[in-house]
N, C-alpha and C positions, 0 to 999 in steps of 0.2 A: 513441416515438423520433423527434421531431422537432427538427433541429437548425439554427436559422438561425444564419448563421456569427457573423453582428453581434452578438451576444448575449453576455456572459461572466457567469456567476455563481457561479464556482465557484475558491478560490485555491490551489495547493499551495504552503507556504511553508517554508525548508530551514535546519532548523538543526544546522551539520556537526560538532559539537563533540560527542565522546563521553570519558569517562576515561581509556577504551582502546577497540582498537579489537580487539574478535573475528577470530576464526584463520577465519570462514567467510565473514566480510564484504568486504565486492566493490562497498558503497557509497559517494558521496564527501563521507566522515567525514576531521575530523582531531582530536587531542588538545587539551583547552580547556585555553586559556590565559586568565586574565581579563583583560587587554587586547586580547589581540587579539580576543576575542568583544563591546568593548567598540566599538572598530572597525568589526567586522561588522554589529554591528546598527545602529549609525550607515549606512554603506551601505546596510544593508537598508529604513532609512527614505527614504533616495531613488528608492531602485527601488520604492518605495511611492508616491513620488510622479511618479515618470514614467508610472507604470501608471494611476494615480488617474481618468482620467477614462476608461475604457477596458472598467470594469464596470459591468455591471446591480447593483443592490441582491444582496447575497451570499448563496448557499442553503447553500453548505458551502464550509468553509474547514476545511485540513487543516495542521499546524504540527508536520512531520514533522522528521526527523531520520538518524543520527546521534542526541543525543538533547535534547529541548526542554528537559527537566526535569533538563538539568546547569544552565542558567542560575539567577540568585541570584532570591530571590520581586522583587526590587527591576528589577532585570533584566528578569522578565516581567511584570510590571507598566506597565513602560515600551512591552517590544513591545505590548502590544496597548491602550496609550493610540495609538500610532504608527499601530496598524490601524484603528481604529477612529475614526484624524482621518482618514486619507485612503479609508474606505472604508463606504458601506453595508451595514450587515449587517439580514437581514427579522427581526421576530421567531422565526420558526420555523426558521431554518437549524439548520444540522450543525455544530459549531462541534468539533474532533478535536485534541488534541495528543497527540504520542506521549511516555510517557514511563517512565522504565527502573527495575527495582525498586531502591530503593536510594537514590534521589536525589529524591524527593517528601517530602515532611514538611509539615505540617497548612497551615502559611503558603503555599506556593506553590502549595497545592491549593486556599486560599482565596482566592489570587488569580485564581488560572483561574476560580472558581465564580460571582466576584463580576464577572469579566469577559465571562460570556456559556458559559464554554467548559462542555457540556454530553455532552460523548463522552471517555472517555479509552480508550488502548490499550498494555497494560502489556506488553512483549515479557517471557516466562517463559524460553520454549521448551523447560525439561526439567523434572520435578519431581525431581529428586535431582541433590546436590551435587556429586556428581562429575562427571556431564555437565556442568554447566554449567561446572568450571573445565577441562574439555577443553575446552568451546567459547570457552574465554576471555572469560567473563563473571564478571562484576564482582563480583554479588548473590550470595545463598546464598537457598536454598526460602524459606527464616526470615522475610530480609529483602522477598521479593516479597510472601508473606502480609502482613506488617506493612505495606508500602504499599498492597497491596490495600486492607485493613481501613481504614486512612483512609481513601484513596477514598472505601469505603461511608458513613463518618462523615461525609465530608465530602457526603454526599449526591450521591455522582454515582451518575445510575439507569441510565448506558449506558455499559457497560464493555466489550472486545474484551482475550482474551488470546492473545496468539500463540506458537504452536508448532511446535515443527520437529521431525519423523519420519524412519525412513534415516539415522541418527547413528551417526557411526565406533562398530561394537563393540554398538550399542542391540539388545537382544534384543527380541521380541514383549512379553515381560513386561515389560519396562520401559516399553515403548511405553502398554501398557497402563494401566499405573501412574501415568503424568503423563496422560493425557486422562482418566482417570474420580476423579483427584483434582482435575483442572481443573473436570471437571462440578460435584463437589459444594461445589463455591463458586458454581455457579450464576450465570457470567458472562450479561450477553448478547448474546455475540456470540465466536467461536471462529474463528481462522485459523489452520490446522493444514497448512503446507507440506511437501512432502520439499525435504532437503536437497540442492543445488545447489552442484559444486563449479566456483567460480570461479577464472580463470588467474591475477589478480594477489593469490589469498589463502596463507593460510601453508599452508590446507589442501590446496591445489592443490598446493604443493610438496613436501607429507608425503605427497599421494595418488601422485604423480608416482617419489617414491623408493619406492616399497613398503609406508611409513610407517603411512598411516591404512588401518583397516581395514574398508568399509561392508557393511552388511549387501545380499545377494545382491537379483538385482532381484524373484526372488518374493515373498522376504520384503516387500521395501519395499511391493511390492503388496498382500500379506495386510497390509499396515500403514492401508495407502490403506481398504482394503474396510472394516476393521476400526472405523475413524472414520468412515466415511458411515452403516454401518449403527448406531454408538453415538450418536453424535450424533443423527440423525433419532429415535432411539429415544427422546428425553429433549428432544425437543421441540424441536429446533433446525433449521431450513428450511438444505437444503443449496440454496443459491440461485448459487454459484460453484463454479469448480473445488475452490478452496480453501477458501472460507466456510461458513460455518454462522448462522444468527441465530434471536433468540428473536421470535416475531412482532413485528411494527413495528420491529426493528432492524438494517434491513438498514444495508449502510456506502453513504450515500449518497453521500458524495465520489468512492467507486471507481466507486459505479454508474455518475457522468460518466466515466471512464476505460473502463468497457466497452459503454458505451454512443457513445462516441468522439465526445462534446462538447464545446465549448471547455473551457478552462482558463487561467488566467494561474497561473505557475512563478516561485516571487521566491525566489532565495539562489541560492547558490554551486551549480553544476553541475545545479539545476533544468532541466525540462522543462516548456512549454506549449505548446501548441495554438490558438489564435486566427484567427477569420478564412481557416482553411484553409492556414495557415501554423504547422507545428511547428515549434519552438525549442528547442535546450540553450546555456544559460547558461556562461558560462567558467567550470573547476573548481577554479581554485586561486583561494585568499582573499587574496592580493593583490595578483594582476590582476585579480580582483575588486570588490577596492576599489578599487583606480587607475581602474578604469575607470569607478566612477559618482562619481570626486571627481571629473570631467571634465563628469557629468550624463549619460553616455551609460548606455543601457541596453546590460545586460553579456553580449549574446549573443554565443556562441561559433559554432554554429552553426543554420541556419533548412535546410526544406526544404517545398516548396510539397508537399499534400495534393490533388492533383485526379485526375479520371479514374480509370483501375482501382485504383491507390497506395490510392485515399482506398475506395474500394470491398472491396478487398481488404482494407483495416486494418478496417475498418468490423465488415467479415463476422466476420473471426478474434479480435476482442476480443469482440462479442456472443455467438458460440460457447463462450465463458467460462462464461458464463451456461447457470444448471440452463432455463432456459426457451430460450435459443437467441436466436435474431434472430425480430421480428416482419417477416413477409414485408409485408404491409402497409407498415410504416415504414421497407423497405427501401428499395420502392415511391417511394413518397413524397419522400423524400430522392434518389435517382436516377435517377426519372423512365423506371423499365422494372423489369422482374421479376426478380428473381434469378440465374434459368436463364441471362437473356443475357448476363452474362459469365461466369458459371459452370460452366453445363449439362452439360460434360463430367467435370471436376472433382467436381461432387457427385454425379455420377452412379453415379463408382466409388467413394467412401465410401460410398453409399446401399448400395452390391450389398458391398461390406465392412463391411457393418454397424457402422460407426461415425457415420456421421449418422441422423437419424430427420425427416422432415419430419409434420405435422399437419397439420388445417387451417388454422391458423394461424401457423405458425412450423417453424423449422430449427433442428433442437438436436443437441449429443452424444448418442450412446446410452449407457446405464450402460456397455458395453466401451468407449467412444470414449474416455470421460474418463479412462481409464488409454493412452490412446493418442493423445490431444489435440495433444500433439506434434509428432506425423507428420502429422497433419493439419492442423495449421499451418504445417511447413514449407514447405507444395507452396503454399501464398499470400505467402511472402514474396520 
């Protein structure tokens, strides 16, 4: 974990555009239209080029969303003729789009394959049809397997399914039921969240009236226990809070995110990191676009990273991590030990047994990561 600030290799790129938008989401998605996505990514090739001389050759490049894979094959086609004029990519990067079942078909997965892109990440989150149209998604079981399945056809070897546990009304048995039918597809790569209710979602306002009904916080926890111990059990390195990977698969784009290394953030309501300067992009699509048919880069707002700020973020994103922070490259990067500005702080985690230090590093203890929380709030 060594981070000179000059340095950027890494792009998260945002594409807002979903069919609809889920009762649990709290991202900043809006409904595609085909002009105005036509638009956006006109924009989005300026802000390609104001950024352009700004990288190092690209190790991972992440083409999130909302969802990437509502655009036409023709469509991404174009974005990543667009990325790849204004940008070096190394032979070996991480090249990630996100994309939602239901809206892949053979062609647009043949454009991704024929463009580099070498990671996909199919958002499932339940294995039966009913959850999913509680959660206001789109797809049916049917249709995620069917896009899975091209996928494989299409030859992508590094796939990521994501899942969401603690769902209004989800029993243990249901929980069950989507993580060990998700095993036997034999992803590689598993992110399995509890669910997180947000102020401006519908679910917020069903949780608010009495509406939604979540299961108890034991449960959520025998939910939590229940996927550390399956997963590990079938061969998947729990390497995050949330993660899971089959060897050589960890998500190298997030690793930059918990590892708290630059970033450039291109699209609508985006986030980067550069230079010790973080950045959010403006969130609506057209003061977003006004503002780079102007040639200005579209930040809303920046906030300088130095001193304990950059120290404190440093700590509590590496504590993600099943490994912790290496005290070494804390060293290194801050020019003093740990202890010096934390000393008290970790002290009483350490005696509440939710930190564990080694000889080499500062980690969660298996009870921390169900409490990770508390322990992040007392650094912000």
């Amino acid at each position: 974990m060594n981070y000179p600030h000059k340095t950027v290799s890494s792009i998260y790129l945002h594409i807002p555009f979903c069919a609809t938008k889920c009762y649990y989401c709290a991202f900043n998605t809006y409904t595609f239209h085909k002009e105005e996505a036509k638009a956006y990514l006109h924009a989005l090739r300026t802000e390609m080029e104001l950024y352009a001389s700004e990288t190092d050759p690209l190790q991972t490049l992440f083409i999130g969303g909302g969802t990437p894979s509502i655009l036409s094959a023709n469509a991404l086609a174009q974005l990543f003729t667009d990325i790849h004029q204004h940008f070096q990519i190394t032979p070996n990067a991480e090249i990630t789009v996100e994309c939602n079942p239901g809206t892949v078909d053979a062609e647009k997965l043949k454009v991704m394959r024929d463009n580099g892109v070498n990671r996909l990440s199919f958002g499932l989150q339940a294995m039966q049809d009913e959850t999913l149209k509680q959660l206001g998604r789109i797809h049916t079981v049917a249709e995620f397997l069917q896009s899975y399945r091209l996928a494989r056809e299409a030859n992508f070897e590094n796939i990521n399914i994501d899942l969401i546990f603690a769902l209004p009304e989800q029993t243990m048995e249901a929980w069950h039921h989507t993580l060990n039918e998700t095993i036997s597809l034999e992803p590689d790569h598993i992110s399995a969240y509890n669910l997180v209710i947000e102020e401006t979602t519908p679910f917020y306002e069903w949780w608010q009236a009495g509406d939604l009904h979540l299961p108890t916080d034991d449960t959520e926890a025998d939910m939590f226990q229940y996927t550390i111990d399956t997963l590990t059990s079938h061969g998947y390195a729990h390497y995050e809070i949330c993660n899971f990977a089959k060897p050589n698969r960890l998500a190298r784009h997030n690793l930059v995110y918990w590892n708290n290394q630059p970033c450039i953030g291109l699209g609508v309501g985006a986030c980067g990191y550069i230079k010790g300067m973080r950045y959010t992009n403006i969130r609506g699509i057209a003061p977003y676009i006004n503002k780079l048919s102007q040639r200005h880069k579209p930040i809303a707002d920046t906030e300088r990273m130095t001193g304990h700020a950059e120290k404190a973020e440093t700590l509590m994103l590496a504590l993600r991590k099943r490994e912790g922070i290496s005290l070494d490259a804390y060293r290194n990067r801050f020019g003093e030990d740990i202890e010096t500005a934390f000393g008290s702080i970790l002290k009483k985690w350490i005696d509440l047994q939710l930190i564990e230090q080694t000889a080499s590093h500062l980690r969660l203890t298996p009870r921390g990561l169900f409490l990770a929380n508390e322990v992040f709030v007392e650094l912000m």
